[in-house]
N, C-alpha and C positions, 0 to 999 in steps of 0.2 A: 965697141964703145961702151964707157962704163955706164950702169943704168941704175936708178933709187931704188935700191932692192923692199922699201917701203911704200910704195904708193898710197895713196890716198884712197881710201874705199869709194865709190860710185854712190852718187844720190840714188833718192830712186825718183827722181823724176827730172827731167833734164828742159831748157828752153823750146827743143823743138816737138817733146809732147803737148808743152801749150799750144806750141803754135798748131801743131795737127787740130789739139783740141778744140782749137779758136773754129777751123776752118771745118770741123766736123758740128758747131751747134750754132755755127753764126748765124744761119735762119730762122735758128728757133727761140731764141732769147735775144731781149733787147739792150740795144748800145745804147748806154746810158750815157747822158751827157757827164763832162767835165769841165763845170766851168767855177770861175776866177771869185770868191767872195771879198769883193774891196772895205765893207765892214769889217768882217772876221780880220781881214788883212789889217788893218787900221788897228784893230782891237789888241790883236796879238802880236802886233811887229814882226811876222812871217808875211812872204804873198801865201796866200791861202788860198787852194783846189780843191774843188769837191764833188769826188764820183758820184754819182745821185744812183747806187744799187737798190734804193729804195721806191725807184719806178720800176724795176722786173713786173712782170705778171703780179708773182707771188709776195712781191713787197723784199725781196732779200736776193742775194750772188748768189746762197747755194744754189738755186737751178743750175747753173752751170757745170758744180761737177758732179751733179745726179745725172742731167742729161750727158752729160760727155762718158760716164759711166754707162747708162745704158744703151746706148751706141753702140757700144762694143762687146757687147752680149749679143754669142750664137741665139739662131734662130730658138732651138730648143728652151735653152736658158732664159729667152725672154718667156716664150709661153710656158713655162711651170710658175715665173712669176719671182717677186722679190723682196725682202721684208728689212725693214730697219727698225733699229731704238731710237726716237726723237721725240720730243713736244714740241719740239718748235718748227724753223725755218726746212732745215734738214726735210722732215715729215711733209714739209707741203710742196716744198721742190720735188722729189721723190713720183709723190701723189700725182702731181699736175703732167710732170711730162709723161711717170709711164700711165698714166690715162690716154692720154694724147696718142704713145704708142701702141695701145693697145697690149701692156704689159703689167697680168697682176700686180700689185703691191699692197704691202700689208705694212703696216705700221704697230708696235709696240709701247705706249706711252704708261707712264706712272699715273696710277687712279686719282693723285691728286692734280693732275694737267686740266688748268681751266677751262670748260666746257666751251667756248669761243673756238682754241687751237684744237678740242677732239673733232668739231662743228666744221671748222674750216678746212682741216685733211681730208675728215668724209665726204665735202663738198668735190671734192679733187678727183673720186672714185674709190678714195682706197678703203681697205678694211682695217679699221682702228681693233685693236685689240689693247683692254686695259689692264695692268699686272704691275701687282709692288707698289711701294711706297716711294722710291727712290728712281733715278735713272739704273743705278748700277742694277735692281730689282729686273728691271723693264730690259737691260741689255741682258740681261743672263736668259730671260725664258726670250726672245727673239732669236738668239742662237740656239735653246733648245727649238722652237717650230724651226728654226732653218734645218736641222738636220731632221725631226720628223718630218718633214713636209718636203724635202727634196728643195727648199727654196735657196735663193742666192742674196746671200748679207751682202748690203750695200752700207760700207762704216761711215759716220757724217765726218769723217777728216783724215783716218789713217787710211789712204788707198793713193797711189799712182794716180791714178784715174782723174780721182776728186780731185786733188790738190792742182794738175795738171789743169782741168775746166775752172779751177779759182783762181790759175794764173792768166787768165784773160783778161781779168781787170786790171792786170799792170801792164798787159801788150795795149790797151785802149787806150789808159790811163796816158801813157809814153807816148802814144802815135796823136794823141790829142795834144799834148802840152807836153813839147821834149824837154823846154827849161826845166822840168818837175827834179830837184837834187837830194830829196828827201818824201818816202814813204814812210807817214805813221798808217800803222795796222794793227784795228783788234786782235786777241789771242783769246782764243776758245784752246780747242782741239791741235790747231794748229795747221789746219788745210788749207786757209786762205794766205796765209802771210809765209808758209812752203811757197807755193804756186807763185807769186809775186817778187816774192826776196829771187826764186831762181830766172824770173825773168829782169829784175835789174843788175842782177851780177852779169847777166850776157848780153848787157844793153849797148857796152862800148866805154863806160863812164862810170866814175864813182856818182853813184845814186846811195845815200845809207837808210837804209831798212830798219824804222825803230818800229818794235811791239808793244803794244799799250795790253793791258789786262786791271782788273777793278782789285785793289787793296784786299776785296777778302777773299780771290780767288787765286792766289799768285803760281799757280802749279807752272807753266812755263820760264816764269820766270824763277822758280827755286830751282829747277833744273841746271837752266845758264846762270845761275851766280851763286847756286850750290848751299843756298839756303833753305832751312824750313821752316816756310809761313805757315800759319794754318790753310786750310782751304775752307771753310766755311760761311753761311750769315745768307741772310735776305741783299744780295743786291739786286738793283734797277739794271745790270749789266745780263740780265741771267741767262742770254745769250752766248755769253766766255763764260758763263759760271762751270767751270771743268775742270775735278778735281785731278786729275790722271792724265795729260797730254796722249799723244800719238808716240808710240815708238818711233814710226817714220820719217813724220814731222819735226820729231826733235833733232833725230839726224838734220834733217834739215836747219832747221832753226839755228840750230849749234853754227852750223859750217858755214849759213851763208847770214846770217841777220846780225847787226850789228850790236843792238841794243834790247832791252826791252822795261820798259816804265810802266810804275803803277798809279793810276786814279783814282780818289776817295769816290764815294756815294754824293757828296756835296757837287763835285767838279762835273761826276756825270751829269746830274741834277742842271745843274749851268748849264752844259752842254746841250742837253737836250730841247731847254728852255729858250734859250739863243739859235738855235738852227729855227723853231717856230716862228720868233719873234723877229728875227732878221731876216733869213732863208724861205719862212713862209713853207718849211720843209715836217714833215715829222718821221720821225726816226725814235727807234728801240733802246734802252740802254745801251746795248754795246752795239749798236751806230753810230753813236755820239761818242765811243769812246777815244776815238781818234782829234775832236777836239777836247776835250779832255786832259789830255797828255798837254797839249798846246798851253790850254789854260791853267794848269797845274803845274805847269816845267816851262815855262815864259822863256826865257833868259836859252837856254837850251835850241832851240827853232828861231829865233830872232835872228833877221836878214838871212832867213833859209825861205826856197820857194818847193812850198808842201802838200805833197798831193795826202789828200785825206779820204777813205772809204766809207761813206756814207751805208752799211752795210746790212742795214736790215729798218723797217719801219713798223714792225710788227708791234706795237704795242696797245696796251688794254686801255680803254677812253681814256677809263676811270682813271687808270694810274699816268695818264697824261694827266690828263685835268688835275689832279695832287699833284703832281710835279708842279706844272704851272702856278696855282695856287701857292705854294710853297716856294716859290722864285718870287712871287709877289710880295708876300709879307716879309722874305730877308733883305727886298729891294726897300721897302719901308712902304711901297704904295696900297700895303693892302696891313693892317695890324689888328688889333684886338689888347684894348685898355681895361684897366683891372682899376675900378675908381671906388673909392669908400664914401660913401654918404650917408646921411640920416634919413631916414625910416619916416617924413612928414611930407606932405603935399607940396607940391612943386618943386623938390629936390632934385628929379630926371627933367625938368622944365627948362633948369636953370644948367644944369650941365648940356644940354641941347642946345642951349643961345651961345654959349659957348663954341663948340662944333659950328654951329651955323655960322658966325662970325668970322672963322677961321675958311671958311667954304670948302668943312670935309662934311665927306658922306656918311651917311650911317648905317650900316645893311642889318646888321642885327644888332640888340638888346638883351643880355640873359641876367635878370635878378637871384641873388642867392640870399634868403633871410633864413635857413631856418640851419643848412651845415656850414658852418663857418664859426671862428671865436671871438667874432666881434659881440656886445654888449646885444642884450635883446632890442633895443632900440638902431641897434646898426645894420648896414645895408651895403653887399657888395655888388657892382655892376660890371660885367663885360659888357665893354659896348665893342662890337665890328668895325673897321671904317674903313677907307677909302682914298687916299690921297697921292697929291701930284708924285711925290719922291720922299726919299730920308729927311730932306729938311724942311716939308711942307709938315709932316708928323712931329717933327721937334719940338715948331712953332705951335701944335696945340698943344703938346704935353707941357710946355713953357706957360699957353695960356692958361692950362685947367689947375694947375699949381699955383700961377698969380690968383686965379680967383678961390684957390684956399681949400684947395679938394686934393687927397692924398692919390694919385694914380702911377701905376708903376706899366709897363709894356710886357706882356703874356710874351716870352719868348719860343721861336723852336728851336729843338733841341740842336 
């Protein structure tokens, strides 16, 4: 019988790695629910699911394929111990279980990793070691100690291993809501949306597998559509922030995922401010980036039923609270007015009965008389405020213009 003298090269990780993997850490990591968000669903014209990975222990999925990785380490291999390059998620999953198993591990992170994520590894047992400015700095001497030190590199996305333990959240994801016909999935590295994509190809059913990644990191995605973005910038995602994908992963990616789209800084920003505000959930940038895609690509997911990966909650207050903040004043309910007045007694009196009449709040006040170009008699004021929505702010910027005061709205960028 004639036979494809081409075959198709072999993943390197197949459906029924997940499922061993499933069944090697299901006692130690928690099944997270999956349930139905009829807001988001209402919002985005998809039904919309959402994995909640961000009740694990550690706040994130990678436990899953740290621990399904050390599982599978000889006796030996575990007591000399195990070392990775991470600041984030990767380093505390790592940390947590081989603590748990009584298996050193070392972490590597770049000197400027906020003292929170060194705090919270260490907390874990492991031994933080700080080196470089950079990730790639901090991956380069972590494989120098693994070969001085006889230790075993555990990579945060290119392994069998890993990606297999990150396909467990699409064996839950399916055994919880089989309607689910669509997987949007962060792209880092590309260990989670390996492991996932190869459990919907073997599910029985067209399921299509889109990869979400942040606008300034598009390394996955220039791979599949053979473009050169830059990879660089401060985003809120910096979680996928990954300039260099997986060798393996890509194999992957290529062969079984269907799509993959990108989200500005704006959309993550939304996203993350709508899983609080409606979900009562909080989640990392590239958590949210799965709605993201939703809210950026509408038309795309409309009347699709979409399981979304809630996939990390690990964020800094601070940079919560600025997010929020900054979802308030683009919603109009929170602003900061730039009013011109004169420099004589009861001038701010009189723009205050203003405000009050309107029933907005006032939270701050900041006078400028001395840098500005207005006439030495002139007076500029930020006032703060406070109000119901965009059209409650209208109606004062309507009023403070009828009563004859120049004011213009402080925009962000």
């Amino acid at each position: 019988m004639a036979t494809n003298p081409i075959a198709p090269p072999a993943l390197p990780v197949s459906v029924d790695d997940v499922r061993q993997a499933a069944m090697r850490i299901g006692g130690s990591i928690v099944r997270t629910p999956t349930l139905i968000s009829r807001t988001l669903s209402e919002l985005t014209g998809a039904t919309v699911y959402l994995k909640f990975e961000n009740l694990q222990f550690t706040a994130a999925y990678k436990e899953r394929g740290a621990l399904n990785t050390l599982l599978q380490l000889d006796e030996a291999t575990r007591a000399k111990g195990v070392i990775a390059a991470s600041a984030g998620n990767h380093a505390q999953g790592l940390a947590y279980h081989g603590n748990r198993l009584g298996v050193p591990v070392t972490i590597v992170m770049p000197r400027p990793t906020p003292t929170v994520k060194v705090m919270q590894t260490q907390s874990h047992g492991a031994t933080v070691v700080l080196e470089g400015e950079t990730f790639d700095a901090a991956y380069a001497h972590a494989r120098l100690l693994e070969a001085e030190q006889g230790l075993t590199f555990v990579h945060p996305f290119d392994d069998a291993r890993i990606m297999a333990g990150q396909g467990t959240v699409a064996l839950e994801m399916l055994e919880d809501v089989p309607d689910i016909d669509t997987l949007v999935v962060p792209i880092g590295g590309g260990g989670l949306i390996s492991g996932m994509a190869t459990v919907a190809r073997a599910s029985g059913r067209e399921i299509e597998v889109v990869g979400v990644q942040a606008e300034l990191f598009p390394s996955m995605y220039n791979r599949l559509h053979g473009t050169d973005l830059d990879c660089a910038g401060d985003t809120l995602a910096e979680g996928i922030a990954v300039k260099q994908p997986g060798g393996l992963t890509a194999q992957v990616v290529a062969a079984l995922v269907d799509d993959i789209v990108l989200v500005s800084e704006r959309q993550l920003e939304e996203a993350v401010s709508l899983l609080v505000q409606i979900e009562k959930t909080v989640v990392e940038g590239a958590g949210a980036a799965g709605l993201a895609a939703l809210l950026g690509h509408g038309t795309r997911f409309k009347g699709r039923t979409v399981g979304i990966v809630l996939c990390g909650g690990n964020i800094d207050t601070r940079l919560l609270a600025n997010v929020l903040l900054r979802d308030l004043a683009r919603s109009g309910r929170l602003a900061r007015l730039r009013i011109r007045l004169q420099d004589r007694p009861g001038a701010l009196f009189h723009v205050a009965k203003i405000f009050h009449e309107h029933g907005v709040n006032i939270i701050e006040v900041y006078h400028q008389r001395v840098f500005t170009t207005l006439p030495a008699k002139g007076l500029i004021t930020d006032i703060e405020c406070e109000t119901r929505d965009r059209a409650h702010l209208d109606r004062l910027i309507d009023g403070l213009r009828g009563g004859g005061y120049e004011v213009s709205p402080v925009e962000l960028a």
